[in-house]
C-alpha positions in Angstrom: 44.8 -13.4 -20.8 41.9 -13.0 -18.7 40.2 -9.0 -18.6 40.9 -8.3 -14.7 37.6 -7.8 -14.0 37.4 -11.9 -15.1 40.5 -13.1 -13.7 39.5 -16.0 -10.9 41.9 -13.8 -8.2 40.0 -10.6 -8.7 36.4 -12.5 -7.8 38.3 -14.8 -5.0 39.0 -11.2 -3.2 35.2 -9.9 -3.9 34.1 -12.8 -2.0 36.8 -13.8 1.0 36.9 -12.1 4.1 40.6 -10.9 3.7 40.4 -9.1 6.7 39.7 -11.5 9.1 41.1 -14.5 6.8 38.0 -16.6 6.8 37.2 -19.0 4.3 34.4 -22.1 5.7 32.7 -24.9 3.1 30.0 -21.9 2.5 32.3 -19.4 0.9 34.1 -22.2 -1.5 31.3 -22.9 -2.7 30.6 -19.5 -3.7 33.7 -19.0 -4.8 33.0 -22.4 -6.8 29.6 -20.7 -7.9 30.7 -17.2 -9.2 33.8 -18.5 -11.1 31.7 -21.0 -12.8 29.0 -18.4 -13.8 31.9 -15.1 -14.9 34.9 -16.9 -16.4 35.0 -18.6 -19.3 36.9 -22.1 -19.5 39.4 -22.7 -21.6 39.1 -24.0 -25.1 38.0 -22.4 -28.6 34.3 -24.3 -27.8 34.1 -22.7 -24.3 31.2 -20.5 -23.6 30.6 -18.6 -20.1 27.1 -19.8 -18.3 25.0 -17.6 -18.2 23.2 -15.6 -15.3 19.9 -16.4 -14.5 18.8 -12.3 -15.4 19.4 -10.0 -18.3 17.9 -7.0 -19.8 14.4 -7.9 -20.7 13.6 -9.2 -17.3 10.1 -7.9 -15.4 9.1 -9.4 -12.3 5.9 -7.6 -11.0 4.3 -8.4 -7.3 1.4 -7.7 -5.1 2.3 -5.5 -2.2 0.9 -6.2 1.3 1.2 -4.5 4.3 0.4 -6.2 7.4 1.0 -3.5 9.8 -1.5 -1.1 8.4 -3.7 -3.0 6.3 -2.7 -1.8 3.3 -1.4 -3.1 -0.2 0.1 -2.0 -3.8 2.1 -3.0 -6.3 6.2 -3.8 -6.9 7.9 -4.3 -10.2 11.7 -4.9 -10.3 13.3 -5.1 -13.8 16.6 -5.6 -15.6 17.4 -2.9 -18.5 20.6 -1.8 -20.1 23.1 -2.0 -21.0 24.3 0.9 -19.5 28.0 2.2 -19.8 29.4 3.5 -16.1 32.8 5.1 -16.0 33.7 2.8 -19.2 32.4 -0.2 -18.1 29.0 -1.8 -19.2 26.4 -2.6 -16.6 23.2 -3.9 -16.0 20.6 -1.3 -14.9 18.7 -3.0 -12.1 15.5 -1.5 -10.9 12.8 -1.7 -8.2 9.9 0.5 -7.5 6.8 0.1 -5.1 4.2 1.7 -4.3 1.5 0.8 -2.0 -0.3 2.5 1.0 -4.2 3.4 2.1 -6.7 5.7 0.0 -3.9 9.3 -0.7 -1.9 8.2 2.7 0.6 6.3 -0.2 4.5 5.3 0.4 6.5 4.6 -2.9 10.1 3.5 -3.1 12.4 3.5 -6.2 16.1 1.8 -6.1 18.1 1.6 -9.0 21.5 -0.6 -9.0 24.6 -0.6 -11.9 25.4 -3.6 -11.7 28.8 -5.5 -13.4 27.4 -8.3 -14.5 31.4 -9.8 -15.1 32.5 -8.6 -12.2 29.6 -9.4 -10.1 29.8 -5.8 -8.5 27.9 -2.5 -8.7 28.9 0.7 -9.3 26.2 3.2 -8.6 23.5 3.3 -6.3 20.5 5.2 -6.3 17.2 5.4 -4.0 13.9 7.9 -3.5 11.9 7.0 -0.6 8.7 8.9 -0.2 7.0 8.2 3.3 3.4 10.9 3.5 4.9 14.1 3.8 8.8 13.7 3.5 11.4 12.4 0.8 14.6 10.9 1.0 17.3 10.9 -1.7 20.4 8.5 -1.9 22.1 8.8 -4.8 26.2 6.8 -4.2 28.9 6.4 -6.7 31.0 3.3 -6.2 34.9 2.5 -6.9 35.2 -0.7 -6.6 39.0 -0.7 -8.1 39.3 1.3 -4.8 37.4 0.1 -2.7 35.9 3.3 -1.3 32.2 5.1 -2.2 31.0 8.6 -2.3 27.1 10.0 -2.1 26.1 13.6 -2.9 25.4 14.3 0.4 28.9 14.6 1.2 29.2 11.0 2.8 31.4 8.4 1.9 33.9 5.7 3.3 36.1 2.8 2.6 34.5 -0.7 1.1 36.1 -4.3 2.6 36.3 -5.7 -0.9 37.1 -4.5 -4.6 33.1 -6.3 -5.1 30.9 -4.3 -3.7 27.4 -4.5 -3.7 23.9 -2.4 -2.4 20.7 -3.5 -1.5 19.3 -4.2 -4.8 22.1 -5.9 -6.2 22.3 -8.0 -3.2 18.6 -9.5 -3.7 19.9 -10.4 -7.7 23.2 -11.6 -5.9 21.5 -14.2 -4.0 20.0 -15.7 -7.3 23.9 -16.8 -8.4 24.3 -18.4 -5.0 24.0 -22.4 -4.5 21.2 -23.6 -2.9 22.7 -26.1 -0.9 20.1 -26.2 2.2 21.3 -25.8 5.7 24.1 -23.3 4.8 25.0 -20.3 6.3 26.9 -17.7 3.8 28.8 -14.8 5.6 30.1 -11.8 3.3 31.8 -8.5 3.5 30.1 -7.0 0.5 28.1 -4.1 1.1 29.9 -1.1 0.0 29.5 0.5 3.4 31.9 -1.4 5.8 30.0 -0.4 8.6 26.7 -2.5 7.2 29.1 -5.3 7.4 28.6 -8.3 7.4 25.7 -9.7 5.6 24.6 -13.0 7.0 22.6 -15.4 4.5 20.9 -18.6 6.0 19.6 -21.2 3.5 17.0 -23.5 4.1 14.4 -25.3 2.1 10.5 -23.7 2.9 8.5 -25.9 0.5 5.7 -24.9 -1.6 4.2 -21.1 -2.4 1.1 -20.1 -4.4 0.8 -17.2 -6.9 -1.1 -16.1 -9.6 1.2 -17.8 -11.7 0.8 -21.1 -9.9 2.3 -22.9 -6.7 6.4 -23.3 -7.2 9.2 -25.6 -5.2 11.1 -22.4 -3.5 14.5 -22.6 -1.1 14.8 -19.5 1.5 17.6 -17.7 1.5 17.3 -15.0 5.0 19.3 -12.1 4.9 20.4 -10.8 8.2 21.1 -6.7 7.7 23.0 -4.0 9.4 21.4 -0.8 8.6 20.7 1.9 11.9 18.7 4.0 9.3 16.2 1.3 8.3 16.3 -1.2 11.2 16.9 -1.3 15.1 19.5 -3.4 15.6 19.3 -6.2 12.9 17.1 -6.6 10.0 16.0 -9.8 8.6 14.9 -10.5 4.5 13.9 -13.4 3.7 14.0 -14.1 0.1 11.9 -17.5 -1.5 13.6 -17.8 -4.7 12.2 -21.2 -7.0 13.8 -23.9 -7.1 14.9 -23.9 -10.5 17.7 -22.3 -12.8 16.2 -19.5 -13.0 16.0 -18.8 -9.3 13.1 -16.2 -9.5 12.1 -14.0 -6.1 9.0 -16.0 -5.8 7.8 -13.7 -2.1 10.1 -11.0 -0.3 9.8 -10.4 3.5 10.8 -7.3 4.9 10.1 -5.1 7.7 9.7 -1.5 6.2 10.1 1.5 8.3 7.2 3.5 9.5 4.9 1.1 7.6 4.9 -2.3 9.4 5.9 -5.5 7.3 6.2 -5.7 3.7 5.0 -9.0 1.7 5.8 -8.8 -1.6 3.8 -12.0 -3.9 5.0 -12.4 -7.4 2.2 -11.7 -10.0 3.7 -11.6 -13.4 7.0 -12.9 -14.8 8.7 -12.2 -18.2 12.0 -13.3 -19.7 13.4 -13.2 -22.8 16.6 -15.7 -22.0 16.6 -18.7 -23.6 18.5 -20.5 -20.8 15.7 -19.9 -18.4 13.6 -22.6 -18.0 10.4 -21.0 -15.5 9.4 -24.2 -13.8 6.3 -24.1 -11.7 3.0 -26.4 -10.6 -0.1 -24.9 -12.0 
C-alpha cells in the first residue's frame, strides 16, 4: 500500500480542475508526468525517477533591470531536508538583490516544498523596495485545502496540491516539454490567484557565462492585484535537457521596471543530471 501522499488519486486531484471538471490532452499529460516522477512502479527492482533538483542545488544569475538601468545578482537554491508538521520537505530558496549606487531593492522567498507530494507547505517572502519592507510569512494545509498568514489572512485552496510562487518556477521543471501546449492549473494556494496559465513553446538558443544552451519557454500567465495590474506574464527558458535548468527569467517587478535574470553559475550534486550545453 501506497503512503497517501503517493497514491496516483491523491496527485490526480492536485492536478485536475475538479471544480469545473476539466481535463484537455495538456493536463494528461501532466498527470502522465507527475505520476511517473512520485510513484514508484511495482516490482522489487522498481525505483522512483528522480526530480531534476535536490538539496545541493545552486543556481546563481545576473540581475538586470531595464526600467531603471540597474543590475545585481539572484541565487536560488535547494537545501534540506527540512521536517514541516511531520513531513520532510525541500527548503527552496530565492534571494535578489540588485538596484543603483545605495537606492537597492532585495527580495528573499523561501518555499517547503513536498517533494512526494509535489506540494508546499509554507511560504515565506521579505521584499525590501528603498524605504519600506514587506513580510509574507503563510502556513499551508494542504490535507485541507485552506492557508493561513500571520497577518490574519487566509482562505480556502482549489486542490489538496497547493503551490506558491517559488515552488511554481521548480514546478514547471517536472512538466513535459511538449511545444505548442497550453497547461491550465488551479494550484496556487490562494483560489483567488487562480488559474495559472502555462504556454509552451520552443525559443531556440541563449548565451551565458556558462555557454549558449537549446532552451523551451514555458510563459506563465499570473493573477496577483498586489504585484501586477491585471495579468502578469513569466516567462521561464528552461534547457532543453533532463535537468530542465532556469536558463533566463522574465518578469515585470513592481516599482522597478522589468527584471532579466541570466544564469551565471550552476552546481549539482545529482548524479541523474546530465547539464547539457554548447560552449
Amino acid at each position: 500500500m501506497l503512503p497517501t501522499a503517493m497514491q496516483p488519486s491523491v496527485l490526480l486531484n492536485s492536478l485536475l480542475d475538479k471544480s469545473r471538471g476539466t481535463l484537455d490532452m495538456s493536463s494528461k499529460a501532466a498527470v502522465f508526468a507527475l505520476l511517473t516522477l512520485s510513484v514508484p512502479q511495482h516490482g522489487p527492482a522498481a525505483r522512483p525517477a528522480p526530480l531534476p533538483f535536490g538539496p545541493g542545488e545552486v543556481m546563481t544569475y545576473s540581475v538586470v533591470m531595464k526600467g531603471m538601468g540597474s543590475s545585481g545578482d539572484a541565487t536560488m537554491s535547494v537545501q534540506g531536508p527540512v521536517n514541516v508538521r511531520g513531513t520532510e520537505t525541500f527548503l527552496l530558496r530565492s534571494k535578489s538583490v540588485a538596484g543603483i549606487g545605495p537606492f537597492k531593492g532585495s527580495q528573499t522567498t523561501e518555499s517547503w516544498f513536498d517533494p512526494i507530494a509535489i506540494r508546499s507547505l509554507r511560504f515565506y517572502e521579505r521584499t525590501r523596495r528603498f524605504l519600506s519592507t514587506h513580510i509574507t510569512r503563510v502556513e499551508i494545509y494542504p490535507d485541507n485545502s485552506t492557508w493561513k498568514a500571520t497577518d490574519g489572512s487566509g482562505g480556502a485552496s482549489l486542490t489538496g496540491s497547493s503551490l506558491d510562487e517559488l515552488s511554481f518556477i521548480y514546478f514547471l521543471r517536472l512538466l513535459p516539454s511538449d511545444t505548442d501546449t497550453v497547461y491550465r492549473f488551479n494550484r496556487h494556494f490562494d483560489a483567488t490567484r487562480d488559474p495559472v496559465v502555462i504556454r509552451v513553446t520552443r525559443s531556440g538558443l541563449i548565451s551565458t557565462e556558462l555557454g549558449t544552451f537549446n532552451t523551451v519557454l514555458m510563459e506563465m500567465h499570473v493573477h496577483d492585484p498586489k504585484r501586477y495590474t491585471g495579468e502578469g506574464i513569466i516567462k521561464v527558458y528552461l534547457s532543453d535537457d533532463n535537468c530542465r535548468v532556469p536558463i533566463r527569467i522574465d518578469s515585470n517587478v513592481p516599482d522597478l521596471g522589468s527584471a532579466v535574470l541570466t544564469l551565471r553559475s550552476y552546481v549539482n550534486p545529482a548524479p541523474s543530471c546530465d547539464f547539457a550545453h554548447r560552449p
